[in-house]
PDB file of the backbone (N, CA, C, O) and the ligand in Angstrom, with CONECT records:
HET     ZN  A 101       1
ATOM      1  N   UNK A   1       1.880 -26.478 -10.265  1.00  0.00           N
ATOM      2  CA  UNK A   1       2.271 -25.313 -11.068  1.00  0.00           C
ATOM      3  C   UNK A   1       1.163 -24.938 -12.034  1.00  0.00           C
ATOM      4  O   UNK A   1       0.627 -25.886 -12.608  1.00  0.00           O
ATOM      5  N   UNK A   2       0.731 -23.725 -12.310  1.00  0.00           N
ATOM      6  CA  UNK A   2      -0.007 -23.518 -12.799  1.00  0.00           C
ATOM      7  C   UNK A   2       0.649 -22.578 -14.697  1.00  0.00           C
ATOM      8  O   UNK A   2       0.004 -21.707 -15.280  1.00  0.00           O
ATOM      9  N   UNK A   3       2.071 -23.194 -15.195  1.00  0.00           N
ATOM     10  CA  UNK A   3       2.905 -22.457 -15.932  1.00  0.00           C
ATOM     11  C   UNK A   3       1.822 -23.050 -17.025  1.00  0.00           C
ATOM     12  O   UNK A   3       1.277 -24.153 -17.024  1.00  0.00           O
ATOM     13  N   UNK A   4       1.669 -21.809 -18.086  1.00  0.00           N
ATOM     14  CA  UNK A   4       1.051 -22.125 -19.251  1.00  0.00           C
ATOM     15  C   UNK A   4      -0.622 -22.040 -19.044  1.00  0.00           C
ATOM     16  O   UNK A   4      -1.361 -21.721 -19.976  1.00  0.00           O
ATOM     17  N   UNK A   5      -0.995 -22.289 -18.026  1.00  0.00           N
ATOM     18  CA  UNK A   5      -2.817 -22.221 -17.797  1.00  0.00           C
ATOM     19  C   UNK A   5      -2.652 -20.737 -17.611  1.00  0.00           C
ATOM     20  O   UNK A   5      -1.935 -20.074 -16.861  1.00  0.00           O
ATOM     21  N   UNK A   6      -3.795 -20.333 -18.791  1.00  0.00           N
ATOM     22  CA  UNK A   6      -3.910 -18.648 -18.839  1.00  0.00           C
ATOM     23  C   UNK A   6      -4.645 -17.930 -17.789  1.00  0.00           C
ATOM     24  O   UNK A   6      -4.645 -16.704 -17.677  1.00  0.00           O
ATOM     25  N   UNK A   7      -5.134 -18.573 -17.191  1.00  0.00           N
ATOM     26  CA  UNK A   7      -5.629 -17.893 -15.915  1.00  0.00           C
ATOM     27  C   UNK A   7      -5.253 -17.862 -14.526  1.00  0.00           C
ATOM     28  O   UNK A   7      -5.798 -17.420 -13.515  1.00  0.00           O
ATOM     29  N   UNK A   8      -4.212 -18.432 -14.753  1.00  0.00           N
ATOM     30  CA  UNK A   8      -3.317 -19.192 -13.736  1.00  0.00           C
ATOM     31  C   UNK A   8      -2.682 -17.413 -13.099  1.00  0.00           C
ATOM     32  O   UNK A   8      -2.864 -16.337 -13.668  1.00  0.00           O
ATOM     33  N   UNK A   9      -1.839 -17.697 -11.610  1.00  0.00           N
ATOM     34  CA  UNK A   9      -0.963 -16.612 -11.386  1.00  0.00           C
ATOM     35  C   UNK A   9       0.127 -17.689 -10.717  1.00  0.00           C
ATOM     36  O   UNK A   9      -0.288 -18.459  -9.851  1.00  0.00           O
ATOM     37  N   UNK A  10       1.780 -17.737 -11.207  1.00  0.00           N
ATOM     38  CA  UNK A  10       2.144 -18.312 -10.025  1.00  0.00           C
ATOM     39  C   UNK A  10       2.626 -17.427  -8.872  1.00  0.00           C
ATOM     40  O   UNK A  10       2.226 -16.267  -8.773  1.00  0.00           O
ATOM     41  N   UNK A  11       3.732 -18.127  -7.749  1.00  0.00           N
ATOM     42  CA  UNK A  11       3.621 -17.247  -6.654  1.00  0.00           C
ATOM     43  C   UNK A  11       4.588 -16.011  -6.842  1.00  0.00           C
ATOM     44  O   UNK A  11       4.729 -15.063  -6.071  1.00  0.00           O
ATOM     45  N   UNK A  12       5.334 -16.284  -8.263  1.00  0.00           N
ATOM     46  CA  UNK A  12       6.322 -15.345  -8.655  1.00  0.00           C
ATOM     47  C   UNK A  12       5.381 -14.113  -9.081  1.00  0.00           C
ATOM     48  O   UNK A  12       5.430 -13.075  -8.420  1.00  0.00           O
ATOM     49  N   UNK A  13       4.689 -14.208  -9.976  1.00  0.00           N
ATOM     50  CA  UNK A  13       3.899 -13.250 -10.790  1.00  0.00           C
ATOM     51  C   UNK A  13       3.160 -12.786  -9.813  1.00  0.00           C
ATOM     52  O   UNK A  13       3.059 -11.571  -9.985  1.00  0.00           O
ATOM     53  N   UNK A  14       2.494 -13.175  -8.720  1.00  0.00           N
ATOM     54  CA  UNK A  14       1.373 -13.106  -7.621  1.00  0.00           C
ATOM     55  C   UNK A  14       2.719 -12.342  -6.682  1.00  0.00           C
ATOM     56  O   UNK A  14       2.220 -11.234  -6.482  1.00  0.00           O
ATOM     57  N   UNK A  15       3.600 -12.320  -6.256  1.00  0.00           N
ATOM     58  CA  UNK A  15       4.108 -11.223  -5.604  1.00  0.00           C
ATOM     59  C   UNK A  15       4.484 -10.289  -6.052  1.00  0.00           C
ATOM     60  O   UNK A  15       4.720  -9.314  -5.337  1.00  0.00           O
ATOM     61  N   UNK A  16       4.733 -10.260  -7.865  1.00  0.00           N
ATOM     62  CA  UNK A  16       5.328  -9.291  -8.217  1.00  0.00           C
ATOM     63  C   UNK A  16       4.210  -7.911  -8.266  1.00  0.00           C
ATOM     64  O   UNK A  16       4.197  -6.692  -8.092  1.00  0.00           O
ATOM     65  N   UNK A  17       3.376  -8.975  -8.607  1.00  0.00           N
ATOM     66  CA  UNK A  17       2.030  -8.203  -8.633  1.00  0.00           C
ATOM     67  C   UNK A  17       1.194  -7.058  -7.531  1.00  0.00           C
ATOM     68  O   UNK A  17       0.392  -6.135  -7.671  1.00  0.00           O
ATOM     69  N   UNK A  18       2.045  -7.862  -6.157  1.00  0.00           N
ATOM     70  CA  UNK A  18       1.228  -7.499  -4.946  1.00  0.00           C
ATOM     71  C   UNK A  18       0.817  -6.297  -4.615  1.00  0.00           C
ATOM     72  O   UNK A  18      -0.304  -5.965  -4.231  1.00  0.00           O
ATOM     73  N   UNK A  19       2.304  -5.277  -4.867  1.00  0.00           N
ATOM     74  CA  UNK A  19       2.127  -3.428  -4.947  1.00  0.00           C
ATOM     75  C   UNK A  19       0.654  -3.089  -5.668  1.00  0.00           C
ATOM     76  O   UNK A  19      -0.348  -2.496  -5.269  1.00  0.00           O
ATOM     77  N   UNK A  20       1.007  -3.754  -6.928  1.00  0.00           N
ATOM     78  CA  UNK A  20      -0.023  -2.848  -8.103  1.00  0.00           C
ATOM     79  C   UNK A  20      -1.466  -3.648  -7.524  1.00  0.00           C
ATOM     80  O   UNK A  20      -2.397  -3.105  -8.118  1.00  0.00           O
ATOM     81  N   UNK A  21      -1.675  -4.067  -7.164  1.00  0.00           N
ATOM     82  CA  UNK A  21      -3.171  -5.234  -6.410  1.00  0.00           C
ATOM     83  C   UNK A  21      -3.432  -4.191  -5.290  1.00  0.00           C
ATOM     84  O   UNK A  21      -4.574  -3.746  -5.173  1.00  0.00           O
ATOM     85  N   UNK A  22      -2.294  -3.713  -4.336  1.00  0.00           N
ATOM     86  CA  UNK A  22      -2.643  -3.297  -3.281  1.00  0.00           C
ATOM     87  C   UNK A  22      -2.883  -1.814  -3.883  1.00  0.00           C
ATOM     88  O   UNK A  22      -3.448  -1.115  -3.042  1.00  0.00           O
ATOM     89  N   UNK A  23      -2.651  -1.207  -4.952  1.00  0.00           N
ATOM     90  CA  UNK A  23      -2.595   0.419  -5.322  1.00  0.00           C
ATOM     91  C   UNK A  23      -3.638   0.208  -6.208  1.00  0.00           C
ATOM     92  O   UNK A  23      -4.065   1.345  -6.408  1.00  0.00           O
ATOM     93  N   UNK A  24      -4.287  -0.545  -6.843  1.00  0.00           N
ATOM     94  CA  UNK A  24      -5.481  -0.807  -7.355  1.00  0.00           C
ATOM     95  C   UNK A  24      -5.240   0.072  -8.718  1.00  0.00           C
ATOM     96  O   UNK A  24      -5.647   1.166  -9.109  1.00  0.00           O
ATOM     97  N   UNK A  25      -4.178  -1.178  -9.371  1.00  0.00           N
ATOM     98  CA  UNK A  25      -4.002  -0.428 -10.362  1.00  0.00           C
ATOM     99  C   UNK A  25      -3.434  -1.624 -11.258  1.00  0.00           C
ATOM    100  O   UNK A  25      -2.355  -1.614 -11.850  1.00  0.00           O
ATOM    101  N   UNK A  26      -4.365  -2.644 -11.240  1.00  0.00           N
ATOM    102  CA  UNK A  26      -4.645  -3.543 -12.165  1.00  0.00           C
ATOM    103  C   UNK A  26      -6.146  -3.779 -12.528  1.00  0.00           C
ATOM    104  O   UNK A  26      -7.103  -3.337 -11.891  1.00  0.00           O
ATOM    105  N   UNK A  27      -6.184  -4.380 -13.409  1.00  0.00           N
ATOM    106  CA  UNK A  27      -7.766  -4.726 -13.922  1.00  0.00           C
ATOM    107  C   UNK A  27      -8.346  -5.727 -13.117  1.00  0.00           C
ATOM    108  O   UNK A  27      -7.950  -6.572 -12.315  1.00  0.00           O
ATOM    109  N   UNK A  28      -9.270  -5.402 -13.532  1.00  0.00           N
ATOM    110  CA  UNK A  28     -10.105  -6.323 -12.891  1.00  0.00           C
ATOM    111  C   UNK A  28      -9.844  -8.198 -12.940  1.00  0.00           C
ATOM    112  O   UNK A  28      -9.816  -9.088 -12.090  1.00  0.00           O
ATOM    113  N   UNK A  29      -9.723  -8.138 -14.123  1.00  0.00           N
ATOM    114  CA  UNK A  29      -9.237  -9.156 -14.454  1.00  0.00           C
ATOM    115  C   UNK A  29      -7.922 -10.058 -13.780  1.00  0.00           C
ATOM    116  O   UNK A  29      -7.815 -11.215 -13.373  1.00  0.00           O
ATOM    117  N   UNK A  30      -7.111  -9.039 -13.876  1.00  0.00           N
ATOM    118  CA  UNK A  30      -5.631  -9.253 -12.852  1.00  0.00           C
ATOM    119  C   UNK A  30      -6.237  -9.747 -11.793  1.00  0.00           C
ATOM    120  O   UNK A  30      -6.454 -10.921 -11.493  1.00  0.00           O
ATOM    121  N   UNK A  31      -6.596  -8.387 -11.039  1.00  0.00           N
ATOM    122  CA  UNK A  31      -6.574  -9.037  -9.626  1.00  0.00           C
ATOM    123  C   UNK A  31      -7.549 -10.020  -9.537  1.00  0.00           C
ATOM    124  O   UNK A  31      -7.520 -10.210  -8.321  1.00  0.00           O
ATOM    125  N   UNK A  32      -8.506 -10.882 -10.024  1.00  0.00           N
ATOM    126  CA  UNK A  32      -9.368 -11.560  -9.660  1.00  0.00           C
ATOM    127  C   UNK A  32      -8.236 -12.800  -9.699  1.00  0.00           C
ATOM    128  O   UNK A  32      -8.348 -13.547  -8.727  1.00  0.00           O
ATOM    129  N   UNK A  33      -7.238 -13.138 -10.575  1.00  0.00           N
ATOM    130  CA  UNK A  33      -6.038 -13.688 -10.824  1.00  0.00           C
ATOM    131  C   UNK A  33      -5.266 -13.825  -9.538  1.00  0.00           C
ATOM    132  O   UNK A  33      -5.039 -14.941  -9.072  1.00  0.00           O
ATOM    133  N   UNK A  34      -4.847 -12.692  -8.938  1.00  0.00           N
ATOM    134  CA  UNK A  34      -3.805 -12.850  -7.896  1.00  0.00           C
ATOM    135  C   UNK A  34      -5.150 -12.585  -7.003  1.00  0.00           C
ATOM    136  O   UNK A  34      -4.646 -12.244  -5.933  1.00  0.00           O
ATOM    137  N   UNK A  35      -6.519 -12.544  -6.824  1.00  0.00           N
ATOM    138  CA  UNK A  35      -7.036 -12.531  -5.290  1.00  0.00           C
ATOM    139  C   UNK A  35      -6.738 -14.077  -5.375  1.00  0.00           C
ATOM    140  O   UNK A  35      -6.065 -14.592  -4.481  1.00  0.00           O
ATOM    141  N   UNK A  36      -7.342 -15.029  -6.692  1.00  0.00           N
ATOM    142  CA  UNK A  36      -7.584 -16.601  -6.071  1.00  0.00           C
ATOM    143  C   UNK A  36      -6.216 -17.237  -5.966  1.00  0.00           C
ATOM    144  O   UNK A  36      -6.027 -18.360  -5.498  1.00  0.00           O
ATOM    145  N   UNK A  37      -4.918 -16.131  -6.617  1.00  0.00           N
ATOM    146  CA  UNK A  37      -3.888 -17.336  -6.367  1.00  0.00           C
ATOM    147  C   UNK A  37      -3.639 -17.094  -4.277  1.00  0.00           C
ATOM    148  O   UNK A  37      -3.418 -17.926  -3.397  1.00  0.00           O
ATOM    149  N   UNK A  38      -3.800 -15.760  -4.235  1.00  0.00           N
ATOM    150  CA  UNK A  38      -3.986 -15.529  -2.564  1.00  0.00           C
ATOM    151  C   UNK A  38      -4.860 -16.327  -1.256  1.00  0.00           C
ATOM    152  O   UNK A  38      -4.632 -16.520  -0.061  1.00  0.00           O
ATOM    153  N   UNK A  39      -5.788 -16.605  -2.047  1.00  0.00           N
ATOM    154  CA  UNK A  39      -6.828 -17.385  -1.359  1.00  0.00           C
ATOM    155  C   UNK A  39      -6.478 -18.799  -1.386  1.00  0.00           C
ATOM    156  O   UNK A  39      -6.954 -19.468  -0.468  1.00  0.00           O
ATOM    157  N   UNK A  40      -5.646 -19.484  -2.362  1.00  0.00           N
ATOM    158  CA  UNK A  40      -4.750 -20.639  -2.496  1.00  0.00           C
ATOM    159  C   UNK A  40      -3.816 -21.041  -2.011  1.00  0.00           C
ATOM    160  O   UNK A  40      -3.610 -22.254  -2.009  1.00  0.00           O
ATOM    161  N   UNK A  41      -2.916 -20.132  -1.422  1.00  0.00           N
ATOM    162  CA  UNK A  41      -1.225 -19.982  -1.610  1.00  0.00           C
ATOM    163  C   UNK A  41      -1.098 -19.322  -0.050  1.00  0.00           C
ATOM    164  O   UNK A  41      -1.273 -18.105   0.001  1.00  0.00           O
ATOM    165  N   UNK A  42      -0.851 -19.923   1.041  1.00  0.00           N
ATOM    166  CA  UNK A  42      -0.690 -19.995   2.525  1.00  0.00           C
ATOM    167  C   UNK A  42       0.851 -18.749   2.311  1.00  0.00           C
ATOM    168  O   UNK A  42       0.939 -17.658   2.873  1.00  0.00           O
ATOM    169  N   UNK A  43       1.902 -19.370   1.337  1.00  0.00           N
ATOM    170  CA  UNK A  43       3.124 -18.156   1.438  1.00  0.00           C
ATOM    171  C   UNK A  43       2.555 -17.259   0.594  1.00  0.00           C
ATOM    172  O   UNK A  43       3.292 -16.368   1.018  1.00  0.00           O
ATOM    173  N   UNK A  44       2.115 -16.879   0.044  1.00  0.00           N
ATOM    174  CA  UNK A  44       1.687 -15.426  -0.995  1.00  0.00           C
ATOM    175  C   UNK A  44       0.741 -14.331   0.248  1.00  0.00           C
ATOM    176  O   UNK A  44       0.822 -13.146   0.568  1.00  0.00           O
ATOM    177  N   UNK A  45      -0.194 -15.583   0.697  1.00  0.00           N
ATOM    178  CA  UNK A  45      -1.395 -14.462   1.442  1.00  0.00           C
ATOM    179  C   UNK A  45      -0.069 -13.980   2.835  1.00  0.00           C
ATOM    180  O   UNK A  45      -0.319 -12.894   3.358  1.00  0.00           O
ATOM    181  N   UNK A  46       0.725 -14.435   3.173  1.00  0.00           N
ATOM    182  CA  UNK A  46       1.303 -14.418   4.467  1.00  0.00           C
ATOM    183  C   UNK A  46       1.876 -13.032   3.729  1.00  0.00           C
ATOM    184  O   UNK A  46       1.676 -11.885   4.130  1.00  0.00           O
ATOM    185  N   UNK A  47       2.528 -13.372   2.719  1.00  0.00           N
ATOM    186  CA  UNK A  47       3.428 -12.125   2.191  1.00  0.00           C
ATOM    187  C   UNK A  47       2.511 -10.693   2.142  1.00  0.00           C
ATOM    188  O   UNK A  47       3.016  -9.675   2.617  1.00  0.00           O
ATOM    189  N   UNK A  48       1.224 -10.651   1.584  1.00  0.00           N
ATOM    190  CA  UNK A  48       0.285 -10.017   1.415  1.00  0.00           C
ATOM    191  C   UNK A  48      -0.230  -9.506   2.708  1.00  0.00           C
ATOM    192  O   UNK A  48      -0.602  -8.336   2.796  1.00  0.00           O
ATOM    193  N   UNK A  49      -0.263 -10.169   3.527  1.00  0.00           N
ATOM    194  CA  UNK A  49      -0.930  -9.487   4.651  1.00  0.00           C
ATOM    195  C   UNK A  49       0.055  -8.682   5.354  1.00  0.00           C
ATOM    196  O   UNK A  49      -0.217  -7.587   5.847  1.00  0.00           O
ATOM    197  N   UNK A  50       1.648  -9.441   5.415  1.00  0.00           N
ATOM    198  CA  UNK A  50       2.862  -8.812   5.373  1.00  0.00           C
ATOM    199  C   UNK A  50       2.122  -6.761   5.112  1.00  0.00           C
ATOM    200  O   UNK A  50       1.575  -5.815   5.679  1.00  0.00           O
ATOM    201  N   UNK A  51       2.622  -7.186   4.006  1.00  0.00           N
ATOM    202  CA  UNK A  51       2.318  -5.891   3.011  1.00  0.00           C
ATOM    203  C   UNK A  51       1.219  -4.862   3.695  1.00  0.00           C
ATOM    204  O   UNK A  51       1.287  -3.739   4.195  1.00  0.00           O
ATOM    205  N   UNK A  52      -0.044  -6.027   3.405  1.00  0.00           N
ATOM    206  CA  UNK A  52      -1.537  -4.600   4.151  1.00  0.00           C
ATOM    207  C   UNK A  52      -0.656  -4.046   5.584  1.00  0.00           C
ATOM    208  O   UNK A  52      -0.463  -2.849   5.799  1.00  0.00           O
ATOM    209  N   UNK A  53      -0.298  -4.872   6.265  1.00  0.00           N
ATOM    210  CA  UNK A  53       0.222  -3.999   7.882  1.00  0.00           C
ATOM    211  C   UNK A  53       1.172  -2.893   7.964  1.00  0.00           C
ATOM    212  O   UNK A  53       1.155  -1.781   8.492  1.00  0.00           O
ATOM    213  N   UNK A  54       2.187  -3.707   7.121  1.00  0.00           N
ATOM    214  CA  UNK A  54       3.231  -2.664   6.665  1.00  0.00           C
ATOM    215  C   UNK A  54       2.288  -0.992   6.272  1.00  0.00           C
ATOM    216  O   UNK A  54       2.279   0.031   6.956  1.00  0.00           O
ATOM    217  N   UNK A  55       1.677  -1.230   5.117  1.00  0.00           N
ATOM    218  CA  UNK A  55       0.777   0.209   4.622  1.00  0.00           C
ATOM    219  C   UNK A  55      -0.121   0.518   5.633  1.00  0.00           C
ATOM    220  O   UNK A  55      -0.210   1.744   5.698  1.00  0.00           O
ATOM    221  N   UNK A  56      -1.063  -0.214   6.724  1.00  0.00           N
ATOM    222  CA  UNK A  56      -1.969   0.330   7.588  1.00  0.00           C
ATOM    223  C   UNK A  56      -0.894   1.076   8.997  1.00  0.00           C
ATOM    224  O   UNK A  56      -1.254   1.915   9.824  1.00  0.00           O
ATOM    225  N   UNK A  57       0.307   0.490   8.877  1.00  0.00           N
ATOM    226  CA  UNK A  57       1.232   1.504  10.240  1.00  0.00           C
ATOM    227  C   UNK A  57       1.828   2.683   9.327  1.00  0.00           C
ATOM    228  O   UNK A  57       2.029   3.766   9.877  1.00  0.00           O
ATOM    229  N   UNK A  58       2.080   2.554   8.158  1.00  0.00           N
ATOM    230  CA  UNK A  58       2.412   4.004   7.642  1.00  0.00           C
ATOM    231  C   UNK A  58       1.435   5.070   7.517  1.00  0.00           C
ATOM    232  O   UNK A  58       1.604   6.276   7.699  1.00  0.00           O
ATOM    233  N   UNK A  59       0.069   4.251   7.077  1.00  0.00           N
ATOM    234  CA  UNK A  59      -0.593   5.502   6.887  1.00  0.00           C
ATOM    235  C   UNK A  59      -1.470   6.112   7.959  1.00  0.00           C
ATOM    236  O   UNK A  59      -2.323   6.997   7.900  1.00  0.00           O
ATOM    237  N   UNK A  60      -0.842   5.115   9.314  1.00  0.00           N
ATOM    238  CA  UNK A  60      -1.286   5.559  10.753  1.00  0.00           C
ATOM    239  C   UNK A  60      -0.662   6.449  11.319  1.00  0.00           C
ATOM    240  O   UNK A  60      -1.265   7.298  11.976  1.00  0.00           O
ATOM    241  N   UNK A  61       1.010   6.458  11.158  1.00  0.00           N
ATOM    242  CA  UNK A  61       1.618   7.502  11.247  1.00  0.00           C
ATOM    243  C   UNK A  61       1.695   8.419  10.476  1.00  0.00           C
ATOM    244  O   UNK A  61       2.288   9.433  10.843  1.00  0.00           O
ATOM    245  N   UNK A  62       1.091   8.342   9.108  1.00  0.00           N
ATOM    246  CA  UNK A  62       0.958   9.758   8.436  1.00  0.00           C
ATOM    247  C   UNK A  62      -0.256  10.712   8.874  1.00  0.00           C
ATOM    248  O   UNK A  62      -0.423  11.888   8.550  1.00  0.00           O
ATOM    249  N   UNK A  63      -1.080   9.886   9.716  1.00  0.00           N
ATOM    250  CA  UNK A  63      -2.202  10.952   9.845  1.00  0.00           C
ATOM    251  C   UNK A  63      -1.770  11.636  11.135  1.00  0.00           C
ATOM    252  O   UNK A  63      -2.164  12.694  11.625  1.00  0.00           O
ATOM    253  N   UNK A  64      -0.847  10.752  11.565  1.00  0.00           N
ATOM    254  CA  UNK A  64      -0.548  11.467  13.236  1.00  0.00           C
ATOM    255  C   UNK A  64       0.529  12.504  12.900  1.00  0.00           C
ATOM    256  O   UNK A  64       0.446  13.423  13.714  1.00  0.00           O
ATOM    257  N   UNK A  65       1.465  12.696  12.047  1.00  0.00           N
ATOM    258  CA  UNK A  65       2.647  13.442  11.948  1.00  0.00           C
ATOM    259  C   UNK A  65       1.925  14.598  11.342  1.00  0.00           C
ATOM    260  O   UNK A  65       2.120  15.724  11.801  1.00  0.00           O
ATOM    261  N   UNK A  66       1.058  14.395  10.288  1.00  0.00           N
ATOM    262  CA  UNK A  66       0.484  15.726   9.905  1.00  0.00           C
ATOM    263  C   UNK A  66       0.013  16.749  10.478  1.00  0.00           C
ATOM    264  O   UNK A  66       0.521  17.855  10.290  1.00  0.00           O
ATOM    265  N   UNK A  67      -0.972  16.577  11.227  1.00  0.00           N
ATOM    266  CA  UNK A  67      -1.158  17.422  12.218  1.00  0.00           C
ATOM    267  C   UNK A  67      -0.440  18.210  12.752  1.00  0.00           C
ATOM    268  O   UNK A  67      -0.453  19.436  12.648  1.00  0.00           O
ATOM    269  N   UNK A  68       0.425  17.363  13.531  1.00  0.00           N
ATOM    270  CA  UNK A  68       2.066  18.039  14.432  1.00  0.00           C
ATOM    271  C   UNK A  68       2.336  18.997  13.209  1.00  0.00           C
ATOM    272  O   UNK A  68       2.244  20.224  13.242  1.00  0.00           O
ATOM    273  N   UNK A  69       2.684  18.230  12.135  1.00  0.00           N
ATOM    274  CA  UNK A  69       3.280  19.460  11.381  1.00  0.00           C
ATOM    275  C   UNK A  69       2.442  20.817  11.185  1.00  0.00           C
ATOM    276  O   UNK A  69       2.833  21.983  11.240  1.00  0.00           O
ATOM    277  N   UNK A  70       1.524  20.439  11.008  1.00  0.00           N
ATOM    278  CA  UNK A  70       0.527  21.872  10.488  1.00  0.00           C
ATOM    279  C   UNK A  70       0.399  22.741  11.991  1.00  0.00           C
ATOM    280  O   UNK A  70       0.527  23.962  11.897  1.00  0.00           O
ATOM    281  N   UNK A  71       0.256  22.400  12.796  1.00  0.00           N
ATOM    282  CA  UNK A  71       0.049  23.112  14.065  1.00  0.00           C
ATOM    283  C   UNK A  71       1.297  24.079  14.250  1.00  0.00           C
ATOM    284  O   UNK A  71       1.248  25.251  14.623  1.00  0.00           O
ATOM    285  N   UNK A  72       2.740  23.137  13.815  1.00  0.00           N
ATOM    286  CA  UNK A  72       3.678  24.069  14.068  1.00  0.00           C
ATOM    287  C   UNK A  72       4.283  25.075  13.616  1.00  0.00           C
ATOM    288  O   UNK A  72       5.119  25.862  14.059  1.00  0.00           O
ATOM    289  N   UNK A  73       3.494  24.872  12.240  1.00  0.00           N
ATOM    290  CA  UNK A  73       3.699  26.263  11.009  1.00  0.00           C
ATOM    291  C   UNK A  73       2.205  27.060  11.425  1.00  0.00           C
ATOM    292  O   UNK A  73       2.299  28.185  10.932  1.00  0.00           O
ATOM    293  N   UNK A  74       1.263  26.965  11.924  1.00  0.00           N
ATOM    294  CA  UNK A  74       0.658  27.753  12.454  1.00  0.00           C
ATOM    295  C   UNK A  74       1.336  28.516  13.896  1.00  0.00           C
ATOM    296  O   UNK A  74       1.162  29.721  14.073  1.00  0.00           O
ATOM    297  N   UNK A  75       1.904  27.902  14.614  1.00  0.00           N
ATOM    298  CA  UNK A  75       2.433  28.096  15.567  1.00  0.00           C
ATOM    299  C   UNK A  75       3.555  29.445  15.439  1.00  0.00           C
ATOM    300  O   UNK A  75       3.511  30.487  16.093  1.00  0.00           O
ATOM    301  N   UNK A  76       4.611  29.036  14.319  1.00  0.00           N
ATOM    302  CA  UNK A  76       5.396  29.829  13.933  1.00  0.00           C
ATOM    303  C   UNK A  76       4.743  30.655  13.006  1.00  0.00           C
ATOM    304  O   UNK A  76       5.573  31.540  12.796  1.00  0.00           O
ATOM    305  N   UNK A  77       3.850  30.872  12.393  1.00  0.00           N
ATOM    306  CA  UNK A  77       3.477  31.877  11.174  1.00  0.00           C
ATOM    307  C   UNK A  77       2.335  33.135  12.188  1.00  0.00           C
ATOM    308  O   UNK A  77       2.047  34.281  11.843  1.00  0.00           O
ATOM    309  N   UNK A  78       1.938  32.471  13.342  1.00  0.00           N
ATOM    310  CA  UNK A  78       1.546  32.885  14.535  1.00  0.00           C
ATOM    311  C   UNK A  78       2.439  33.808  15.495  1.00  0.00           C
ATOM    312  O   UNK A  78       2.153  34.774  16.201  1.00  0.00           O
ATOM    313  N   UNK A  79       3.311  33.310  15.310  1.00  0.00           N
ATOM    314  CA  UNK A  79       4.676  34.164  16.461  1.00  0.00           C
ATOM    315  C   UNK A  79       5.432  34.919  15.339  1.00  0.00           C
ATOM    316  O   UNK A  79       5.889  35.961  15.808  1.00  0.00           O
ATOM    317  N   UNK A  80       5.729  34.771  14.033  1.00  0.00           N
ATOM    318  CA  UNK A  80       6.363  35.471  13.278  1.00  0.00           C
ATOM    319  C   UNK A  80       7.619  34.986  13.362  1.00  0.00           C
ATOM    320  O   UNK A  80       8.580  35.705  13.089  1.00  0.00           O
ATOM    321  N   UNK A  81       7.715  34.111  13.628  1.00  0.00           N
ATOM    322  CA  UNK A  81       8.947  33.370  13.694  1.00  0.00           C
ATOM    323  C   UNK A  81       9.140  32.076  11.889  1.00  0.00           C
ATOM    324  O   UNK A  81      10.022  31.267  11.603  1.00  0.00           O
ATOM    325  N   UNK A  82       7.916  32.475  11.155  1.00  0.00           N
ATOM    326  CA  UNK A  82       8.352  31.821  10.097  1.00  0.00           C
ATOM    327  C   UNK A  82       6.812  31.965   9.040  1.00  0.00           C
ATOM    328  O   UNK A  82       5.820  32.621   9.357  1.00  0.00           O
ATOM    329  N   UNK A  83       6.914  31.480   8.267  1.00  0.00           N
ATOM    330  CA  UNK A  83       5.863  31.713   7.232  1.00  0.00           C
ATOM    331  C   UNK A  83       5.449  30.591   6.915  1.00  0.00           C
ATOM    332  O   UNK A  83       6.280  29.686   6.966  1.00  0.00           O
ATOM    333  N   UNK A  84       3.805  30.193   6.407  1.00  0.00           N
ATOM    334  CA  UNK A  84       3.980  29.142   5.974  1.00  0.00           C
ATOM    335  C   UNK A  84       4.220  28.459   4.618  1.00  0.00           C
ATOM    336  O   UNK A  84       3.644  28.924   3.635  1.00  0.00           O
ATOM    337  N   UNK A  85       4.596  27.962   4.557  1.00  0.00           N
ATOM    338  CA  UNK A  85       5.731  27.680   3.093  1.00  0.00           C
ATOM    339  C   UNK A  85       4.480  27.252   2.538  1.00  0.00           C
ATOM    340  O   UNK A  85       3.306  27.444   2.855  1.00  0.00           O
ATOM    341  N   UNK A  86       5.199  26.460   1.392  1.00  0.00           N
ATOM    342  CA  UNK A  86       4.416  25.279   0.306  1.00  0.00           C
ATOM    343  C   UNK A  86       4.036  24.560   0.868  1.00  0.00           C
ATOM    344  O   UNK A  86       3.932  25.168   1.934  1.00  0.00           O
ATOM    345  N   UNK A  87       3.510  23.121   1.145  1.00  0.00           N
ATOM    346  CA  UNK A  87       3.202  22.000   1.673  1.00  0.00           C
ATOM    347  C   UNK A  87       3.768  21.005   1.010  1.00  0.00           C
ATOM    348  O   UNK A  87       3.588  19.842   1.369  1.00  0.00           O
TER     349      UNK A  87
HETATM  350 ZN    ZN A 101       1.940 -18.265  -4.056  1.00  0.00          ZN2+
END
């Protein structure tokens, strides 16, 4: 356990953490914290890599759905069958 050592992360704080690590929206400091408790901790990195796949298939299907979408408001703003809105 690393409770009370100030540089410490345990695996509680190190997952809670994981979002804001992965959105890069901790300091530097932080994450150097939860990279080594990751590089330590066989269940944290599992959870973590969890996580990166999870975000690399969403934002695989966001680049593929976009398109479709934009083509089809061209499609319709093309035929007059609709306008293209807001985005
Ligand atoms: Zn851990």
């Amino acid at each position: 356990m690393h409770e009370g050592h100030a540089e410490g992360a345990d695996c509680r704080e190190a997952v809670e953490r994981l979002y804001f690590f992965l959105d890069g929206e901790l300091t530097i400091e932080r994450r150097a914290v939860i990279q080594r408790h990751l590089d330590e901790c066989s269940d944290c990195i599992e959870a973590y890599e969890f996580e990166v796949e999870l975000r690399t298939a969403i934002a695989r299907g966001c680049r593929e759905s976009v398109p479709d979408a934009l083509r089809l408001r061209v499609y319709n703003a093309l035929n007059g069958e609709g306008t293209i809105g807001p985005i």
